[in-house]
Backbone as JSON, one array per atom type, in Angstrom:
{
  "sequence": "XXXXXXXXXXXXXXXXXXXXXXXXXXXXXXXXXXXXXXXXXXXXXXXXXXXXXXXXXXXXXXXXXXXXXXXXXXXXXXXXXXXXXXXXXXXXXXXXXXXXXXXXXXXXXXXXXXXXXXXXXXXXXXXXXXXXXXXXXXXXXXXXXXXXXXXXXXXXXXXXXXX",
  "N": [[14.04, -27.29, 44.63], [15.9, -27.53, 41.89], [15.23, -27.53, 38.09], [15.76, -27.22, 35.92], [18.84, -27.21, 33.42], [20.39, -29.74, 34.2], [23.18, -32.02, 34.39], [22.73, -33.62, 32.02], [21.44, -31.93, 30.23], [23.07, -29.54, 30.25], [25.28, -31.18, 28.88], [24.1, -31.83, 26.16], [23.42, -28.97, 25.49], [26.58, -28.57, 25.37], [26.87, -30.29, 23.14], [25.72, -29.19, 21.48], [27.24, -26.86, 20.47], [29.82, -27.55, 20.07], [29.61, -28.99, 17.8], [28.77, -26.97, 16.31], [30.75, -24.74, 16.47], [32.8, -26.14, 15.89], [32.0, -27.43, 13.52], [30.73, -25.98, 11.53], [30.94, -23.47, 11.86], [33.98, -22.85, 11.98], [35.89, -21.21, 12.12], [39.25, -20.49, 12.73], [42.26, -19.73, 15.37], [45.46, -18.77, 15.51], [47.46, -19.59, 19.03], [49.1, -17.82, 21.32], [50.71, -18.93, 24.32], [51.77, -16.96, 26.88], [55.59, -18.33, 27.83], [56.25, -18.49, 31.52], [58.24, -20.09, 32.73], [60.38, -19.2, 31.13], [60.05, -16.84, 30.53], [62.28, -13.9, 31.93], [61.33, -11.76, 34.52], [61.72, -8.59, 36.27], [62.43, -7.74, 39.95], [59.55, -6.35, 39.88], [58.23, -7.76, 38.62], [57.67, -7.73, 35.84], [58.2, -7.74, 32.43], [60.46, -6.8, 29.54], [61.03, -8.27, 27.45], [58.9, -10.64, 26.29], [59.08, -14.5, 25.93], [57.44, -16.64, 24.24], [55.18, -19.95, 24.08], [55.25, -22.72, 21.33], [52.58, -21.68, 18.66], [48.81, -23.41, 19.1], [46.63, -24.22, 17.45], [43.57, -23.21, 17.93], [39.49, -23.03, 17.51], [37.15, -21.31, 17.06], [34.81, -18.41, 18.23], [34.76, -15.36, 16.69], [34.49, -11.69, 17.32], [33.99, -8.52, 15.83], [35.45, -5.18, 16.24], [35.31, -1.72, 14.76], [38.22, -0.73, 12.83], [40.02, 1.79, 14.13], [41.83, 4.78, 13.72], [44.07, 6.41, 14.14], [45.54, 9.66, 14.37], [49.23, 11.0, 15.08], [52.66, 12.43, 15.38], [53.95, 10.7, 14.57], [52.94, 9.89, 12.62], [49.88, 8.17, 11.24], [48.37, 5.8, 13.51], [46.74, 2.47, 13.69], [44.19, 1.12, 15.08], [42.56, -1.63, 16.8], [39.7, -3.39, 18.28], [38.91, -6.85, 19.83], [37.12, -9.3, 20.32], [36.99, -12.65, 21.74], [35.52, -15.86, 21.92], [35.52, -18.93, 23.04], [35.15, -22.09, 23.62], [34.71, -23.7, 26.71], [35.24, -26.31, 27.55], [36.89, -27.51, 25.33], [39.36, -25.63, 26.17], [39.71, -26.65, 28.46], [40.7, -29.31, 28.04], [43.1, -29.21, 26.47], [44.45, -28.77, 28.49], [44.46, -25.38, 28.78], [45.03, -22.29, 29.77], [43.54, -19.06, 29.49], [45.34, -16.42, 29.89], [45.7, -12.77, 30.36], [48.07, -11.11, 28.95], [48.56, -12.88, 27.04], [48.75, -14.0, 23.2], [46.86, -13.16, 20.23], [47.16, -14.86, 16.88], [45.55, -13.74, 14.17], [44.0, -13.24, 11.08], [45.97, -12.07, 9.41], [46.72, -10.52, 11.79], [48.17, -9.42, 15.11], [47.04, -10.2, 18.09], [47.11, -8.69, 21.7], [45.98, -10.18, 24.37], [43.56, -8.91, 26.87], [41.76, -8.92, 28.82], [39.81, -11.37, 29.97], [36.98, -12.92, 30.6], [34.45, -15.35, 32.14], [32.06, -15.48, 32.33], [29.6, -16.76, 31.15], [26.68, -18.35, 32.36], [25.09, -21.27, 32.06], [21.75, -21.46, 32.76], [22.05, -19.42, 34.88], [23.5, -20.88, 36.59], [26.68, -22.09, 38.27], [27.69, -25.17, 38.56], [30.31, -25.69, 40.17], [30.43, -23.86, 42.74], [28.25, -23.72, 44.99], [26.49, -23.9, 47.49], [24.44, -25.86, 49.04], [24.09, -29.82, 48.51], [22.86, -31.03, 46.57], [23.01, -29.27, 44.46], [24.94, -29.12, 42.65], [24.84, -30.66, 40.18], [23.72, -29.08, 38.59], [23.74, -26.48, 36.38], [26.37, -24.55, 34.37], [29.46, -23.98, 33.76], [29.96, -22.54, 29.89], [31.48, -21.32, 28.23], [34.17, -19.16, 27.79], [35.08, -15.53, 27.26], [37.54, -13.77, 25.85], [38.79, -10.5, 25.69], [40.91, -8.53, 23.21], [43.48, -6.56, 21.37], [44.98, -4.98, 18.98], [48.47, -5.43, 18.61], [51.4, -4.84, 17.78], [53.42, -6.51, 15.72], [56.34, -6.89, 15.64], [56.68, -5.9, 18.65], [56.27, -8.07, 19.5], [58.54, -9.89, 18.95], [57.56, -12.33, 17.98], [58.15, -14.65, 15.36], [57.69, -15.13, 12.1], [55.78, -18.25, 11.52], [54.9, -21.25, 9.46], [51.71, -22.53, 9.86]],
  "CA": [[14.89, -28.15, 43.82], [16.55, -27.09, 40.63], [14.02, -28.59, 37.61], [16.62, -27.27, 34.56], [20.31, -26.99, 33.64], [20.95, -30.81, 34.82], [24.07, -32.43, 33.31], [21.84, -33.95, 30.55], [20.72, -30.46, 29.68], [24.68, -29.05, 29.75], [25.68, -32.11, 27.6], [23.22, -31.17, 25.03], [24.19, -27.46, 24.9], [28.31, -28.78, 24.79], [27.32, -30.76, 21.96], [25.39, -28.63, 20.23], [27.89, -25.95, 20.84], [31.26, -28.03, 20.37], [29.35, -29.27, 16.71], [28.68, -25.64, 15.39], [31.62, -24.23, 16.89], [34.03, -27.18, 15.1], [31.75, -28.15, 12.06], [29.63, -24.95, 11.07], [31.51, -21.76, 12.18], [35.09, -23.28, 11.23], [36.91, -20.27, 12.82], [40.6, -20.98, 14.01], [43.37, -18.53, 15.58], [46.99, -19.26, 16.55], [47.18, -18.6, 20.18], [50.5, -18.24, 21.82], [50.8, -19.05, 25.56], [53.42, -17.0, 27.28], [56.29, -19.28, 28.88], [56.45, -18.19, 32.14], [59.63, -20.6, 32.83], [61.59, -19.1, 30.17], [60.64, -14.99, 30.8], [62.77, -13.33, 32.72], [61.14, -10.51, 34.84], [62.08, -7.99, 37.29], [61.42, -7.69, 40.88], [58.26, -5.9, 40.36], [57.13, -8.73, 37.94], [57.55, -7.15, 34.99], [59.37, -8.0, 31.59], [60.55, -6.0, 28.65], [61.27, -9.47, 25.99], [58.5, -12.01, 26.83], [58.9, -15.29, 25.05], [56.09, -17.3, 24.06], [55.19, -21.35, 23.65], [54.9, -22.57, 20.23], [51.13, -21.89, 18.83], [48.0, -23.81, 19.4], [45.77, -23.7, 17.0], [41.9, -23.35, 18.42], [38.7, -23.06, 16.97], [36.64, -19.84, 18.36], [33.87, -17.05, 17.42], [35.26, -13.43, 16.69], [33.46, -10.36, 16.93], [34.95, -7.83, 15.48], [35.32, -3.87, 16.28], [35.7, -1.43, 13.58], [39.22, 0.2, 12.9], [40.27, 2.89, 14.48], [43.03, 5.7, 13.08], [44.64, 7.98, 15.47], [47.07, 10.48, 14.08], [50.27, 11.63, 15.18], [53.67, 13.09, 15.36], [54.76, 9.85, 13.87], [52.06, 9.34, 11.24], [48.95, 7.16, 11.8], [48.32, 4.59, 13.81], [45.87, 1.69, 12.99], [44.35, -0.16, 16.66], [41.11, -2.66, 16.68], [39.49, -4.33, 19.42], [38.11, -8.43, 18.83], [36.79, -10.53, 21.32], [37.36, -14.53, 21.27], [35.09, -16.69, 22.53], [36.4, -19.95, 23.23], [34.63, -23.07, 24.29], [35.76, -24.04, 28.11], [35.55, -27.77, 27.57], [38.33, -27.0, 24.62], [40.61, -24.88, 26.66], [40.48, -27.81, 29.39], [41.27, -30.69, 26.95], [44.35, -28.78, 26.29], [44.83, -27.62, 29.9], [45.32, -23.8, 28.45], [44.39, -20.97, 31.07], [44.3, -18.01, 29.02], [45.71, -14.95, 30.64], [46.37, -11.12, 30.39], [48.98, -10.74, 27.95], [48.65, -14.04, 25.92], [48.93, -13.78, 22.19], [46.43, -14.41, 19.12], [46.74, -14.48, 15.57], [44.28, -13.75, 13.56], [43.89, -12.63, 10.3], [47.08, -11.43, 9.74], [47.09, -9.66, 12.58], [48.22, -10.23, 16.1], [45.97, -9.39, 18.85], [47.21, -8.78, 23.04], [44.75, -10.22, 25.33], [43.72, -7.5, 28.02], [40.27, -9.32, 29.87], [39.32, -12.71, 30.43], [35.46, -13.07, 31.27], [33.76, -16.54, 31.91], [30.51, -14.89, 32.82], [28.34, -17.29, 30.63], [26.43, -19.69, 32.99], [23.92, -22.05, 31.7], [20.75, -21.2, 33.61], [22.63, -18.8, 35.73], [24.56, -21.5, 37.96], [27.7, -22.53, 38.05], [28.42, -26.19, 39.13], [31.67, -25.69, 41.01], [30.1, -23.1, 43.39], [27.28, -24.66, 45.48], [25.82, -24.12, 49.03], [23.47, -26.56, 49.04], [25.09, -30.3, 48.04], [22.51, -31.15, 45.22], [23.05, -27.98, 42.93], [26.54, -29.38, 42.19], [24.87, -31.63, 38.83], [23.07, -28.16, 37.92], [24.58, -25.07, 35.73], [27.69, -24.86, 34.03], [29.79, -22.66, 32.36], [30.11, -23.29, 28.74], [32.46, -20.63, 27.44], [35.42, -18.28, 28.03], [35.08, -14.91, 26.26], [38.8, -13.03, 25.89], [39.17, -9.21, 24.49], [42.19, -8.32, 22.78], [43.64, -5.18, 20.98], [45.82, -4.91, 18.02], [49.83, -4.78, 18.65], [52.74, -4.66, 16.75], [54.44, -8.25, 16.08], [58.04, -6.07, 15.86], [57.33, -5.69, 19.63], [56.46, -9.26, 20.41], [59.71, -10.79, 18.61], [57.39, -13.82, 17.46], [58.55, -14.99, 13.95], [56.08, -15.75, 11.64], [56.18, -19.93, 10.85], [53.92, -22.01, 8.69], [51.3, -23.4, 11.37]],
  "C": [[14.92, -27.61, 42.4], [15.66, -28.08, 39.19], [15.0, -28.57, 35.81], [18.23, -26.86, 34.71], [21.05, -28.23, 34.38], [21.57, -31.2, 34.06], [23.44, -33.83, 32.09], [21.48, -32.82, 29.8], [22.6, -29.86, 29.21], [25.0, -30.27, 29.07], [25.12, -31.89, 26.28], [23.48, -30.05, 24.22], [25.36, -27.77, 24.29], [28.43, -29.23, 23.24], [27.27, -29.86, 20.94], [26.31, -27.41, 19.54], [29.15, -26.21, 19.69], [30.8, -28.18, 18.12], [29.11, -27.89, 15.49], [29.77, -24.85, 15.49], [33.0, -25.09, 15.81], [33.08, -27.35, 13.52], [31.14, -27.44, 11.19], [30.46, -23.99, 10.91], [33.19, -21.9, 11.22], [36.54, -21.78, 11.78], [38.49, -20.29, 13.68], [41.24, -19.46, 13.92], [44.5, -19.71, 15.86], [46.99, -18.67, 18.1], [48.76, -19.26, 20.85], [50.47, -17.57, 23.39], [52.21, -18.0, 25.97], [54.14, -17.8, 28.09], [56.53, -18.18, 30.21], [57.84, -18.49, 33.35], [60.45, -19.54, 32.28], [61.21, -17.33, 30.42], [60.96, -14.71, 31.77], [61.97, -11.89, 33.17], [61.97, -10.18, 35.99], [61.85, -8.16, 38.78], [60.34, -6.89, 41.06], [57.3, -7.39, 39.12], [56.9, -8.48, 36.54], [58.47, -7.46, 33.79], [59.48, -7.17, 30.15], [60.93, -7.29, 27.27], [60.14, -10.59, 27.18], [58.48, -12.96, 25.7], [57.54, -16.09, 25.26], [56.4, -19.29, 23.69], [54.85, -21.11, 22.31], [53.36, -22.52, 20.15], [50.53, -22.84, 18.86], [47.45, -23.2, 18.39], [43.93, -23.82, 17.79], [40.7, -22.8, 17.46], [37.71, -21.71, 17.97], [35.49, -18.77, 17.34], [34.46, -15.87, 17.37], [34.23, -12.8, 17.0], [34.29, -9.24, 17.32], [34.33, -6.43, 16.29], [35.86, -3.15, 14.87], [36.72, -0.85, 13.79], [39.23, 1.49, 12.96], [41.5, 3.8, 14.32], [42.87, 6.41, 13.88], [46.0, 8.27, 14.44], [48.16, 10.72, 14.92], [51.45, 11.98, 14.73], [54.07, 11.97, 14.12], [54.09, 9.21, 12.72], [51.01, 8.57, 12.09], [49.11, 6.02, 12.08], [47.02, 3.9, 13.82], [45.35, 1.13, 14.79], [42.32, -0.75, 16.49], [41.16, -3.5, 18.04], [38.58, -5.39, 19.01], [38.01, -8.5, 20.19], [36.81, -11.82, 20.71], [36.64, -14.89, 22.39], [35.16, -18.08, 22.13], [35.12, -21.44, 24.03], [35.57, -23.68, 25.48], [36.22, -25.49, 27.69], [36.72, -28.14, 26.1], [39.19, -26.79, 24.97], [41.23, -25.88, 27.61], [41.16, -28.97, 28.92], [42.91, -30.64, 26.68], [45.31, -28.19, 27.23], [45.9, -26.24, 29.35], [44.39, -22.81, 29.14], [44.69, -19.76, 29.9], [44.21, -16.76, 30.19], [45.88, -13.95, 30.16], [47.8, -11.13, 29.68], [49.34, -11.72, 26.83], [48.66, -13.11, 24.39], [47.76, -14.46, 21.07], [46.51, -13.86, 18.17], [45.6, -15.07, 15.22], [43.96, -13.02, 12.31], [44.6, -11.58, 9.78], [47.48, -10.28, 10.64], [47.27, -10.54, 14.31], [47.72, -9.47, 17.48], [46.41, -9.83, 20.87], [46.08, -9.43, 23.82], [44.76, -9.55, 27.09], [42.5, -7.72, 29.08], [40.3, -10.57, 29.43], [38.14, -12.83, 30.96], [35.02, -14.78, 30.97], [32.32, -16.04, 32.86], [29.4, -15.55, 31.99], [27.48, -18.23, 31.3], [25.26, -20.14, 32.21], [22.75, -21.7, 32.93], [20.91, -20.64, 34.92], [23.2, -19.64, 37.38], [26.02, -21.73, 37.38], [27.85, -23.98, 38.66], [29.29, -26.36, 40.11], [31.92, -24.93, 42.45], [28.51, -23.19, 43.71], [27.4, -24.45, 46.81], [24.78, -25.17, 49.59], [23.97, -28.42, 47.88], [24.45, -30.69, 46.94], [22.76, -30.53, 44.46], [24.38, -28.48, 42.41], [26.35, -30.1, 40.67], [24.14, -30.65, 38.41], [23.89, -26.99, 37.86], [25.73, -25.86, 35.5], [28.09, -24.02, 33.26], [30.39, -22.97, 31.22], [31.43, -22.34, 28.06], [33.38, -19.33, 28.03], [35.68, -17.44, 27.01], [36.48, -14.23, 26.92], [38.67, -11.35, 24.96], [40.15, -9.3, 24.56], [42.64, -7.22, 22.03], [44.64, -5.83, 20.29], [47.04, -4.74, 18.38], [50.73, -5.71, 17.81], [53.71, -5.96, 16.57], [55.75, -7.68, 16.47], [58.22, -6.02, 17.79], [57.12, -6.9, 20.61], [57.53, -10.22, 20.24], [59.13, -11.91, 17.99], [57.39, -13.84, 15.84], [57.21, -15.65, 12.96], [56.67, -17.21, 10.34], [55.12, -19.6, 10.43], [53.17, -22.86, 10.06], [50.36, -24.85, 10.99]]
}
């Protein structure tokens, strides 16, 4: 029988989490969903104009990479890789799935998202995935880390409002 990681123990973490994450850290992005109504792709699935929902602002940890300069033909180019980690019980509140090509600003810059990991479990369970029918009120996964890479607003079309 499972003796830690009972939903008294994950309530605890969420708070302590949800309270440093919102009242300590203070970190927001814009994050723009793509509409998947409104882009038109191909039949392989593929689109050359994707539009986006208006942003969301969220609250989140960075961690940065340092900039990287590559030369060429056409002069230098600038590219950085961030990660965003995201509190789950956030993303659900707002039922927002992030996916593989979403959008975030951030510091005047606007960053692709290219991975999606929720590999954090609280005391290495997950809740939702259970062989045994007690383990279901033990583990939980608290957060949803995203990488992302630097690209070019010019080639996402999104206009830059007041948010």
């Amino acid at each position: 029988m499972a003796l830690f990681g009972s939903s008294r123990d994950i309530s605890m973490f969420r708070n302590i989490n949800r309270e440093l994450l919102h009242d300590v850290i203070q970190q927001e992005i814009a994050y723009y969903k793509i509409s998947l109504e409104t882009t038109r792709s191909n039949i392989y699935g593929e689109s050359s104009k994707k539009i986006y929902q208006d942003p969301v602002l969220l609250k989140t940890l960075v961690t940065r990479a340092d900039i990287q300069t590559t030369d060429s033909d056409f002069g230098p180019d600038i590219n950085r890789s961030l990660s965003f980690a995201f509190l789950r019980d956030d993303l659900k509140d707002i039922e927002l799935v992030p996916l593989n090509g979403d959008i975030i600003l951030w510091n005047e810059g606007y960053y692709e998202i290219h991975a999606v990991n929720e590999n954090q479990l609280v005391v290495g369970k997950s809740n939702e995935y259970f062989f045994t029918e007690y383990l279901n009120n033990f583990g939980s996964s608290l957060s949803i880390i995203v990488s992302a890479h630097l690209t070019r607003p010019e080639k996402l079309g999104i206009a830059r409002q007041r948010l």
